[in-house]
C-alpha positions as CSV (number, residue, x, y, z in Angstrom):
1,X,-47.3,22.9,33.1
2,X,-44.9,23.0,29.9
3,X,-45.9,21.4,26.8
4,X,-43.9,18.4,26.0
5,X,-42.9,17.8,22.4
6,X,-44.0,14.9,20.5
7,X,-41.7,15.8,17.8
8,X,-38.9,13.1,16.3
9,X,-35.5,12.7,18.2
10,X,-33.7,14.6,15.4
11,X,-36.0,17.5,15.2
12,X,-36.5,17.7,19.4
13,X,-32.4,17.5,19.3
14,X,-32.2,20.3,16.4
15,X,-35.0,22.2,18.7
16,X,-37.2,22.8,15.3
17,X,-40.8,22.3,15.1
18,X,-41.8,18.5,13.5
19,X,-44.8,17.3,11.4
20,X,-44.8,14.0,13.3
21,X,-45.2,12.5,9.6
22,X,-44.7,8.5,9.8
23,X,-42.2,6.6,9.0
24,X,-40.2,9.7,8.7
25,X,-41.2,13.5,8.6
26,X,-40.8,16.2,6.4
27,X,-38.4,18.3,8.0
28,X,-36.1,15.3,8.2
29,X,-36.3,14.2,4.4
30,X,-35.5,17.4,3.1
31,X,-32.5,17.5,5.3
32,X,-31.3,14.5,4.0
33,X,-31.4,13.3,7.4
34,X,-32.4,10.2,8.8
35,X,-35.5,10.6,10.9
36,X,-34.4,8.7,14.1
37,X,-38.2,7.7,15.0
38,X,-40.2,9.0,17.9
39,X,-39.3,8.2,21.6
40,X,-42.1,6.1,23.5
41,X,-45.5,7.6,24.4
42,X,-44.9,6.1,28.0
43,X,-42.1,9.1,27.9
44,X,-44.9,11.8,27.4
45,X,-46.4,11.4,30.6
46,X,-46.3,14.4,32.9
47,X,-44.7,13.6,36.4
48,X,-48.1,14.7,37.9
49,X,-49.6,11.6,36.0
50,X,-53.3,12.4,36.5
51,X,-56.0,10.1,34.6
52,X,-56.6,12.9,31.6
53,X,-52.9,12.9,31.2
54,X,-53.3,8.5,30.9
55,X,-56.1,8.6,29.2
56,X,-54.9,11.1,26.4
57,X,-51.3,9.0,26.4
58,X,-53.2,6.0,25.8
59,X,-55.1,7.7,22.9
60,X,-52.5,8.4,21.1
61,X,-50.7,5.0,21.5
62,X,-53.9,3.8,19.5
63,X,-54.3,6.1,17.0
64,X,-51.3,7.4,14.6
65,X,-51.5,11.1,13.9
66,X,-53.9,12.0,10.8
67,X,-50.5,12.7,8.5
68,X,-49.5,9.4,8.9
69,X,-51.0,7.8,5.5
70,X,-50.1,11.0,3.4
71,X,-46.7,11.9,4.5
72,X,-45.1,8.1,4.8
73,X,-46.6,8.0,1.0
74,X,-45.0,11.4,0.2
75,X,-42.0,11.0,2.3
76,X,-41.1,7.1,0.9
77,X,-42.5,7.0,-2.8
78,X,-40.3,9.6,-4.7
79,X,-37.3,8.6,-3.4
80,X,-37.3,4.9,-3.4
81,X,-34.7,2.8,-5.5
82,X,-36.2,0.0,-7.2
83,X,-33.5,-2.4,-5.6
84,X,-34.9,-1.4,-2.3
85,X,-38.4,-1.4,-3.1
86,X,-38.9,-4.7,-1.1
87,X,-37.5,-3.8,2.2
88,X,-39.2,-4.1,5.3
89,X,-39.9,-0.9,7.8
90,X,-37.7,-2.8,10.2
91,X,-34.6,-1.7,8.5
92,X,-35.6,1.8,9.4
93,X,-33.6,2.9,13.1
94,X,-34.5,1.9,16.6
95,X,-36.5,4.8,17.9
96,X,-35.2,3.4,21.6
97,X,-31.8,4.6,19.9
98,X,-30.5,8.0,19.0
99,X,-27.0,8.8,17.3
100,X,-27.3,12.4,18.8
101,X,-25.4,12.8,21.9
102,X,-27.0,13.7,25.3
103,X,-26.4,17.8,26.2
104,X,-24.6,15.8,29.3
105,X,-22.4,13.8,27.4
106,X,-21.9,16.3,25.0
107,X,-20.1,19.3,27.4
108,X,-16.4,19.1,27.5
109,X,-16.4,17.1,24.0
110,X,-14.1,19.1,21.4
111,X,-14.3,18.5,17.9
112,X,-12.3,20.8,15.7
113,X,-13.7,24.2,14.5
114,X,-15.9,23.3,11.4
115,X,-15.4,27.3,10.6
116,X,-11.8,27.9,10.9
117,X,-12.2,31.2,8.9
118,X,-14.3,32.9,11.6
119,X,-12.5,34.5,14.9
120,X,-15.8,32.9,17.0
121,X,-19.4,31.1,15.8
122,X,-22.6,31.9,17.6
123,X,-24.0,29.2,19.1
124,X,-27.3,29.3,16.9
125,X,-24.9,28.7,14.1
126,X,-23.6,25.7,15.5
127,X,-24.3,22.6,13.9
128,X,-24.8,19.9,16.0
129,X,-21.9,17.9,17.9
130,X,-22.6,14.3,15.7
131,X,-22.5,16.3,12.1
132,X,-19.2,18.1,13.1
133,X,-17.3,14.5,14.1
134,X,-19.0,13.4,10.5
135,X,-17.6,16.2,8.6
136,X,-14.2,16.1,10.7
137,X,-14.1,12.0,9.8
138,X,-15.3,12.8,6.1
139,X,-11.9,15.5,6.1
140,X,-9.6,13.3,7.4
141,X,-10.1,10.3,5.8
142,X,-11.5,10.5,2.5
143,X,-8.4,11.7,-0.7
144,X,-10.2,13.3,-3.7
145,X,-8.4,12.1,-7.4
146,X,-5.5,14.3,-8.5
147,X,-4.8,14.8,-12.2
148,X,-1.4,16.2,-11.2
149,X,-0.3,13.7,-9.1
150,X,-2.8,10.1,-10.8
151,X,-4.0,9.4,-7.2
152,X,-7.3,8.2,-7.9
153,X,-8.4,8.4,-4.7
154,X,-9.9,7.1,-1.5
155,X,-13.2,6.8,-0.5
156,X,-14.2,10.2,-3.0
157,X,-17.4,9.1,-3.2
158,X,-18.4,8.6,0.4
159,X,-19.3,12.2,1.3
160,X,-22.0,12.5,-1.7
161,X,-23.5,8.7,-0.9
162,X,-23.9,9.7,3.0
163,X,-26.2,12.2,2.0
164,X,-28.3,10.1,0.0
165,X,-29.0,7.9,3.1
166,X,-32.2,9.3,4.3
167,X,-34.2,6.5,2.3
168,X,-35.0,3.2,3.5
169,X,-32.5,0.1,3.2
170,X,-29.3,2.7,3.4
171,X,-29.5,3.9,7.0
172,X,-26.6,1.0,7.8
173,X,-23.8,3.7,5.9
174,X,-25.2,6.4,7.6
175,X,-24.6,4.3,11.9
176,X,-21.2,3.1,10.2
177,X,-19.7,6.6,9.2
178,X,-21.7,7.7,12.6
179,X,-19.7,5.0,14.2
180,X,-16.2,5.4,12.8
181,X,-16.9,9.6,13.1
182,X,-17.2,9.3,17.0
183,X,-14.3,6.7,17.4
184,X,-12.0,9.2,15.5
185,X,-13.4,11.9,17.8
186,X,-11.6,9.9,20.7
187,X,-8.4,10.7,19.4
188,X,-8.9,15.0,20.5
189,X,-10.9,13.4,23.4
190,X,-9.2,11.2,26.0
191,X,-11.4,9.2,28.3
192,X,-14.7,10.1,26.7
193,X,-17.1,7.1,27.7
194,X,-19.9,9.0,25.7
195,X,-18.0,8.7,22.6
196,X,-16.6,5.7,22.9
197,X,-20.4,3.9,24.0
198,X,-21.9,5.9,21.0
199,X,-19.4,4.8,18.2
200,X,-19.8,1.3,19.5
201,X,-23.7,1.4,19.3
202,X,-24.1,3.0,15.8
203,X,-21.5,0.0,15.1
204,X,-24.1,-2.7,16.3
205,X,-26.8,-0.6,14.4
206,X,-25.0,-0.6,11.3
207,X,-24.5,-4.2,11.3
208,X,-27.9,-4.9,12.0
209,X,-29.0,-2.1,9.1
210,X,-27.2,-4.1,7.3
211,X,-28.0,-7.5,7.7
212,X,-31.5,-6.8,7.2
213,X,-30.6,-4.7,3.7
214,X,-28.8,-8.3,2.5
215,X,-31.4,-10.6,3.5
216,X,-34.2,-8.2,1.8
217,X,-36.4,-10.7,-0.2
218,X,-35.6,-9.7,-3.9
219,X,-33.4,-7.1,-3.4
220,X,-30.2,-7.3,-5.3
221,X,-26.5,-5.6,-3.3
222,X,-26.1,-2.5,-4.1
223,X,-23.4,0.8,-4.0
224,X,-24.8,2.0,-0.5
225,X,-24.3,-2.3,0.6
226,X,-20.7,-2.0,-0.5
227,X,-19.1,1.4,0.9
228,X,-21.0,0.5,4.0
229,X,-19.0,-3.2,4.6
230,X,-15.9,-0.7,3.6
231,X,-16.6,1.7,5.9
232,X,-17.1,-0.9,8.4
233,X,-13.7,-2.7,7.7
234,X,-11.9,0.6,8.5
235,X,-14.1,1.1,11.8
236,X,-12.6,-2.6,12.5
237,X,-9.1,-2.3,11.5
238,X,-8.5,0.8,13.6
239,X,-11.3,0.3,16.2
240,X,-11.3,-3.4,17.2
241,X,-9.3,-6.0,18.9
242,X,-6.9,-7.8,15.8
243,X,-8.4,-11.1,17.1
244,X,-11.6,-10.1,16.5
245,X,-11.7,-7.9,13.4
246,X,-8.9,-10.0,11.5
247,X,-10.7,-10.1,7.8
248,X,-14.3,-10.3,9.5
249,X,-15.5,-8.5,6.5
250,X,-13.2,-8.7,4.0
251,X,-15.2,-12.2,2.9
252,X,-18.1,-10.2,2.7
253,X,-16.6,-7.8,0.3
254,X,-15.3,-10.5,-1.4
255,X,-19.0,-12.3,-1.7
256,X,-20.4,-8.5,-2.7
257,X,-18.4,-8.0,-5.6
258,X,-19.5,-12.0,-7.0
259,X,-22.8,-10.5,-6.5
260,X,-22.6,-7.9,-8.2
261,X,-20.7,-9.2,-11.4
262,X,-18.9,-7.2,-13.8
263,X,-21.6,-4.2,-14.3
264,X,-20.1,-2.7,-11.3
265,X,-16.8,-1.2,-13.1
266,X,-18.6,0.5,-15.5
267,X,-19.2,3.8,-14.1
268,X,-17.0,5.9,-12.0
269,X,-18.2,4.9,-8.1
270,X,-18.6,1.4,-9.0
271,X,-15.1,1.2,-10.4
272,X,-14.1,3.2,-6.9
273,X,-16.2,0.6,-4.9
274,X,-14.0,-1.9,-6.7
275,X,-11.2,-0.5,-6.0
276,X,-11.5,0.4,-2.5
277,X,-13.0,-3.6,-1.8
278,X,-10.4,-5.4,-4.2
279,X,-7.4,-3.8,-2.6
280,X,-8.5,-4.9,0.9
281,X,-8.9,-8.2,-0.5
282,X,-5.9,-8.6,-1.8
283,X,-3.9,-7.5,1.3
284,X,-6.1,-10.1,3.6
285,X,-5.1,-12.7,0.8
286,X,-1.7,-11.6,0.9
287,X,-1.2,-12.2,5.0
288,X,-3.7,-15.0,5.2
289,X,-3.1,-17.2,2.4
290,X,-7.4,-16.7,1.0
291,X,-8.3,-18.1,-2.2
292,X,-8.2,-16.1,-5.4
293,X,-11.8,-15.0,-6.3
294,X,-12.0,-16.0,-10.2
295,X,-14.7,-13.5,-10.7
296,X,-12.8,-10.4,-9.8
297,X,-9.6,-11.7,-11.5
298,X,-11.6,-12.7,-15.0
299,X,-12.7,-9.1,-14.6
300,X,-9.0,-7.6,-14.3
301,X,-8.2,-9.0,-17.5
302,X,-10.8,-6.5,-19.1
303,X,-9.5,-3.7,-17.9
304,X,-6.7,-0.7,-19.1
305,X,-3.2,-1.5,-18.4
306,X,-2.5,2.0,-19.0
307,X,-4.1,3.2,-16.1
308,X,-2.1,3.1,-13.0
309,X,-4.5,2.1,-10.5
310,X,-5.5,-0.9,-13.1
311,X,-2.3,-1.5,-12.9
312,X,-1.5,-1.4,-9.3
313,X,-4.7,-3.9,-9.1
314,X,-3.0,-6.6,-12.0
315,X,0.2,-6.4,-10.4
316,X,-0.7,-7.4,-6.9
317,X,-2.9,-10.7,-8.5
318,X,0.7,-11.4,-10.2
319,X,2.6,-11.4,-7.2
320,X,-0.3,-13.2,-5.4
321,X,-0.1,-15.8,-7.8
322,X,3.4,-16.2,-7.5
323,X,3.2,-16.4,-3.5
324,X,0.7,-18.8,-4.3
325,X,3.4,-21.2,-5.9
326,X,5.9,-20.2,-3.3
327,X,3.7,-22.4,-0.7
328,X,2.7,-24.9,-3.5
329,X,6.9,-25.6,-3.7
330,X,7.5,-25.8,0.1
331,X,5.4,-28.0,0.0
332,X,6.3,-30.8,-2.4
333,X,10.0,-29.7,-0.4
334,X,8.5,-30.8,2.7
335,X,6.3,-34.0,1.4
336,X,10.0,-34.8,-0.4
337,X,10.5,-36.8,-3.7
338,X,11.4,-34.2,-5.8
339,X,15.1,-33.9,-7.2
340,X,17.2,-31.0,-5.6
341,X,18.0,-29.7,-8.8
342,X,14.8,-29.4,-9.5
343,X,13.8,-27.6,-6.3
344,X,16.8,-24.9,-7.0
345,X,15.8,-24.1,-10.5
346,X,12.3,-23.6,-8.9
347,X,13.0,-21.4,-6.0
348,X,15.6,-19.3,-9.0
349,X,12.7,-18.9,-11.5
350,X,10.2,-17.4,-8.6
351,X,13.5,-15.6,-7.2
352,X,13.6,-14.4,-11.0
353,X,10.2,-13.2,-11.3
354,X,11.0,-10.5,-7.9
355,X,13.6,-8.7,-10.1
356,X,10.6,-8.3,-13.1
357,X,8.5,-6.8,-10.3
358,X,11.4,-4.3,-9.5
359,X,10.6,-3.0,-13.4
360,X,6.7,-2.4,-12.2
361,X,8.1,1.1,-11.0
362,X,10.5,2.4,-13.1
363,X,8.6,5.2,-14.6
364,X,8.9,9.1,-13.8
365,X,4.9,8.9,-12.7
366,X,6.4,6.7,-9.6
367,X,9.1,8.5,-9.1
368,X,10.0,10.4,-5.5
369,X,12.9,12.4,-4.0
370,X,15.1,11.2,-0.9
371,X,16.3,13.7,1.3
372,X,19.2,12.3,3.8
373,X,18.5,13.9,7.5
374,X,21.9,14.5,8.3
375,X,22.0,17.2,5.7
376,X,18.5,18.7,7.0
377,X,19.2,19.2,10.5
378,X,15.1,20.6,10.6
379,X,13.7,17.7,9.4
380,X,15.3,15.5,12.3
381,X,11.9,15.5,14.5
382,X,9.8,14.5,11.9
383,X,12.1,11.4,11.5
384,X,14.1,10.9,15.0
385,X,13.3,6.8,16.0
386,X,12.4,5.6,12.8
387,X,14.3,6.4,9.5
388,X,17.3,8.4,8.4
389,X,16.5,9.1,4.9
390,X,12.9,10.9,4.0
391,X,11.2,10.0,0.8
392,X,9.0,12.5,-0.6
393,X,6.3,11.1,-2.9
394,X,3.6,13.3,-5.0
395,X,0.8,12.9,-2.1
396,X,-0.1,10.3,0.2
397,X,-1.3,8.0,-1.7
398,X,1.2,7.6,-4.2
399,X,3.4,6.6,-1.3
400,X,0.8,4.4,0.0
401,X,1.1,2.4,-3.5
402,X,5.0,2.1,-3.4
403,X,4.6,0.8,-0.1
404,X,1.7,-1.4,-0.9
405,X,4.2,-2.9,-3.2
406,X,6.9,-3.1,-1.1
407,X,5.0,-4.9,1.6
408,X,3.7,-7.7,-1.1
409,X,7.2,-8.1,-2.2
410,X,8.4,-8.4,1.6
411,X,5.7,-11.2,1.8
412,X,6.6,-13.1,-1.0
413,X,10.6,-12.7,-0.8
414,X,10.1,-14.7,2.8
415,X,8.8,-17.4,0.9
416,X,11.3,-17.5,-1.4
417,X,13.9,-17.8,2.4
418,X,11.4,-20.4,3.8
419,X,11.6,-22.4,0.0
420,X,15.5,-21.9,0.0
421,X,15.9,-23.2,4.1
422,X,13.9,-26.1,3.4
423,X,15.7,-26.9,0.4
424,X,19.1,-27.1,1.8
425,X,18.3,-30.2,4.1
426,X,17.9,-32.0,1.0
427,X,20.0,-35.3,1.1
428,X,20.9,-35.3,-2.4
429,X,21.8,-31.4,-2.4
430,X,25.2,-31.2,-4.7
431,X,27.6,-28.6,-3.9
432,X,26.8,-25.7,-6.4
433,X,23.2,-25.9,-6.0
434,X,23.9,-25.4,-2.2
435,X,25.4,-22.6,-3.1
436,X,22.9,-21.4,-4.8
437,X,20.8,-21.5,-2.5
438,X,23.2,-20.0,0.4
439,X,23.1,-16.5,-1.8
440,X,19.6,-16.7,-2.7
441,X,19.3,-16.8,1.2
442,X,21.2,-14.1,1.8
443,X,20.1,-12.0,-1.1
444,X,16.1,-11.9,0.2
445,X,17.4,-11.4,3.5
446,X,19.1,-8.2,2.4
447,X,16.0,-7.5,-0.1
448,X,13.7,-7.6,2.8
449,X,15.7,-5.4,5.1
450,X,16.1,-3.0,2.2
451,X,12.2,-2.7,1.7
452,X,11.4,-2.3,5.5
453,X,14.1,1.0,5.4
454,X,12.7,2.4,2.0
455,X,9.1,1.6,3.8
456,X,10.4,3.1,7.1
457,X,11.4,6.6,5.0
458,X,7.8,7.2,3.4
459,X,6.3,7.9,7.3
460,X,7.1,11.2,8.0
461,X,5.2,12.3,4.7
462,X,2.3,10.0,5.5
463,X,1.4,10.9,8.8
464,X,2.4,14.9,7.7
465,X,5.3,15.7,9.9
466,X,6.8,16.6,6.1
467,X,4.8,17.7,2.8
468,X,5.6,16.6,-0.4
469,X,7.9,19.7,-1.1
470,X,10.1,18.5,1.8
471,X,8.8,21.5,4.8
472,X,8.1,20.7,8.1
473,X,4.8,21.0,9.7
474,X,4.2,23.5,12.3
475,X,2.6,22.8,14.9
476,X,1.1,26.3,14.6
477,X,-1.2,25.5,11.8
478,X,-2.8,22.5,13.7
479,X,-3.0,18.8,13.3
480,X,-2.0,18.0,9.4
481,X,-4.5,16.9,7.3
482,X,-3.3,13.6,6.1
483,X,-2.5,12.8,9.4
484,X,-5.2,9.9,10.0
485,X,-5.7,8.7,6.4
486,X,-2.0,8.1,6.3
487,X,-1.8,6.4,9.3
488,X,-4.8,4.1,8.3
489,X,-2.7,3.5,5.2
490,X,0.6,2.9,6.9
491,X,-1.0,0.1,9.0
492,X,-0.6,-3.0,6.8
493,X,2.9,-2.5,6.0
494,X,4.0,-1.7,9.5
495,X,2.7,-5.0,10.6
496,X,4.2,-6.8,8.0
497,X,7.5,-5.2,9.0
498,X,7.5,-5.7,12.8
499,X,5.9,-9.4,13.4
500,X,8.0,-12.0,14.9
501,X,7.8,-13.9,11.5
502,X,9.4,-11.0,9.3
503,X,13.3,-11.7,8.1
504,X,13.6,-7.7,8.8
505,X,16.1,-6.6,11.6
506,X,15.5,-6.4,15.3
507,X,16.5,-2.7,15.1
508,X,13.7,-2.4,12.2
509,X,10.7,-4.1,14.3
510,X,11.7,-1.3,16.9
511,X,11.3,1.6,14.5
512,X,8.3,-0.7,13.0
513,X,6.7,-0.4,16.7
514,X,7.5,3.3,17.4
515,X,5.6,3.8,13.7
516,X,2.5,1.6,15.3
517,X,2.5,3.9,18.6
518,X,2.5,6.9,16.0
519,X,-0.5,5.1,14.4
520,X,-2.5,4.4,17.4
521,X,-1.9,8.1,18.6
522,X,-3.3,9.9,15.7
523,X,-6.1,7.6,14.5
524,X,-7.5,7.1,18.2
525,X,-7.0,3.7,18.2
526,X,-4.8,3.6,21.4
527,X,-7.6,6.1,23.4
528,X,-10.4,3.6,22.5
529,X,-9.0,0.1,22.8
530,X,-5.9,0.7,24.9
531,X,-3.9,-2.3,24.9
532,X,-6.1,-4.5,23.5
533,X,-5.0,-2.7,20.0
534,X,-1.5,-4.3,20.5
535,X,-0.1,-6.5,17.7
């Protein structure tokens, strides 16, 4: 009869021998590895279940192993953060839950090679299936800073954090990266149930992980709190139903940062935290109309205006603020009692103030290249369907801030139309100030339309059909790099520019929709959700 292991799930999945420490063993720890807990001692018994075999079972069930007081002490102690210190063991994961995937469910899964240098890997060599979608994830989604180039970044400081999670209160980063990992592994494997159940339970674990890491008596929000509602926002953007994900954690950022206060920009991965949690806010507040958050803005004010990201950050509040008295005026237009006149020189100072945020750009660091496809007969797959002209930006990023801006001004310039419409059913409306209004009309219109092309030209670089020096990708050298991360970043913009509500052109919701099919391809989004990721 063969001797069944009463190691941890990690350590019986890796196929290494396990101290059985408690909470979590040795062999785990100094991995950096969470130690995924013990499966039930009703599992050990033999299938011949004769009384010894009970007996011992029940013996065990009773009394811990004899490194239980001495290796939880060693295991916890050193490594504990003080804002931690007060969390309970139930934080630590399910042992009736493992993130590994079953030998079953793992045949047939691909992920790409994590050793592209060598011809073939043994299979001892292997790492296992759940740390190559991590690393795969970590690789396509996370933008390191550029000097060159002043991106600063995106998400830089997730790969160090996630392996710092191996301590208790942070396992909820570690199920949410686990989670988004195996939904992006969907995307090189159609129809995989396995993945698709798995990503969506290390989801529910993470949001459990991390409701009991908030609600810790004493314990204050920290770092490993805030990347992991980030992380989780981008699992629910690309992963979830709109209906269901639309800003479900973008109020909990927004309640993080309050907590937090202002020490959190003073070192570089709180300023990156800020960043990545700000930005979001800003575009949720920008398509649903939320209240400014007076901490975070009191907080802008203190920072460089030299620095572009700063300034990417300031500009955005400015143009929030001005949609903000966009709906104020259409307002009193609607409630009525205000003089037309008054009205028109309203809607031409805001009108105004879209010309001054033409000059937020008009520096070599933001500038780019066109390239017209008609004179580049090789470029015309990476742009047939959506745009004729190819803007070539620095990196990915960089384009992802022009277009960032563009979509904010597209937002606010249809205010400016629905302010102007109203205002010409005003009864005491004179002649010239109809006028007025008439080429302020048709001004944003053309704006609008304008911004959705020089949006429309920037995708063939984001989702790496074209670098930055204006070559095609071949399809020889495999997927492009940028390929997800760009589409993640393309998303906002193209659903500004195709919804029912946007002044662009039919023909530019089309190209806005073939964009979306592009996204949902190369993200995964369209293998795990299927229609219900539809907009």
């Amino acid at each position: 009869m063969g001797h069944l292991s009463r190691g941890c799930l990690r350590c019986r999945q890796r196929r290494v021998r396990c101290d059985e420490g408690r909470p979590s063993c040795q062999r785990c720890i100094h991995r950096n590895e969470i130690c995924e807990g013990y499966r039930d001692e009703s599992s050990r018994i033999f299938r011949n279940e004769t009384e010894k075999v009970i007996q011992h079972s029940r013996a065990v069930q009773m009394a811990p192993p004899p490194s239980h007081r001495d290796s939880s002490q060693s295991s916890s102690s050193p490594r504990k953060r003080s804002r931690s210190a007060n969390l309970s063991l139930a934080s630590r994961p399910s042992s009736s839950f493992s993130s590994s995937l079953a030998p079953e469910e793992a045949s047939g899964i691909t992920i790409r090679n994590p050793r592209p240098w060598l011809k073939e890997s043994p299979a001892r060599f292997q790492p296992p299936l759940e740390d190559q979608a991590v690393d795969q994830f970590i690789d396509k989604y996370v933008l390191y800073p550029c000097n060159q180039t002043s991106s600063p970044g995106f998400l830089e400081h997730l790969p160090c954090m996630f392996k710092e999670v191996n301590i208790q209160g942070r396992y909820a980063l570690r199920w949410a990266v686990q989670a988004a990992a195996y939904a992006d592994a969907i995307s090189q494997n159609k129809e995989s149930d396995a993945l698709a159940s798995k990503a969506l339970q290390c989801y529910g674990m993470a949001l459990g992980a991390l409701g009991e890491s908030l609600a810790a008596s004493g314990k204050e929000p920290d770092d490993y709190d805030l990347m992991t509602v980030v992380v989780l926002d981008i699992f629910e953007t690309l992963y979830t139903p709109n209906e269901v994900s639309k800003g479900s954690h973008v109020q909990g950022m927004a309640q993080l940062l309050r907590l937090r206060g202002g020490d959190l920009v003073y070192n570089a991965r709180g300023w990156s935290l800020f960043r990545l949690a700000h930005h979001r806010i800003q575009k949720q507040r920008l398509a649903y109309h939320m209240s400014q958050i007076p901490e975070t803005s009191d907080l802008l004010k203190g920072l460089n205006d030299n620095e572009p990201s700063v300034r990417l950050e300031k500009n955005a509040d400015d143009i929030l603020e001005t949609c903000k008295r966009a709906r104020t005026l259409l307002s009193l237009i609607n409630a009525g009692g205000l003089p037309a006149s008054t009205v028109v020189d309203m809607i031409k100072e805001l009108h105004s103030s879209d010309q001054e945020a033409v000059s937020w750009r008009q520096t070599s660091q933001w500038s780019f290249t066109n390239i017209v496809v008609a004179e580049r007969p090789d470029l015309s797959s990476a742009a047939h369907g959506i745009t004729e002209t190819i803007q070539l930006h620095p990196d990915v990023w960089m384009a992802y801030e022009w277009n960032y801006h563009r979509a904010a001004r597209i937002i606010f310039l249809q205010q400016v139309l629905q302010c102007s419409t109203a205002a010409l059913e005003a009864p005491d409306l004179e002649e010239v100030d109809e006028q007025t209004l008439n080429t302020t009309i048709a001004e944003c219109g053309l704006m609008i339309q304008w911004l959705a092309d020089e949006f429309l030209a920037t995708v063939p670089q984001s989702l790496g059909s074209v670098d930055h020096m204006g070559r095609l990708h071949s399809s020889n050298d495999g997927l492009p790099r940028c390929r997800a991360i760009g589409g993640y970043l393309l998303l906002w913009p193209t659903r500004t520019i195709k919804a029912e509500t946007s002044a662009t052109s039919i023909d530019q919701k089309e190209r806005a929709q073939r964009v979306y099919e592009r996204i949902r391809e190369c993200t995964g989004m369209k293998d795990l959700l299927g229609d219900k990721s539809i907009i």
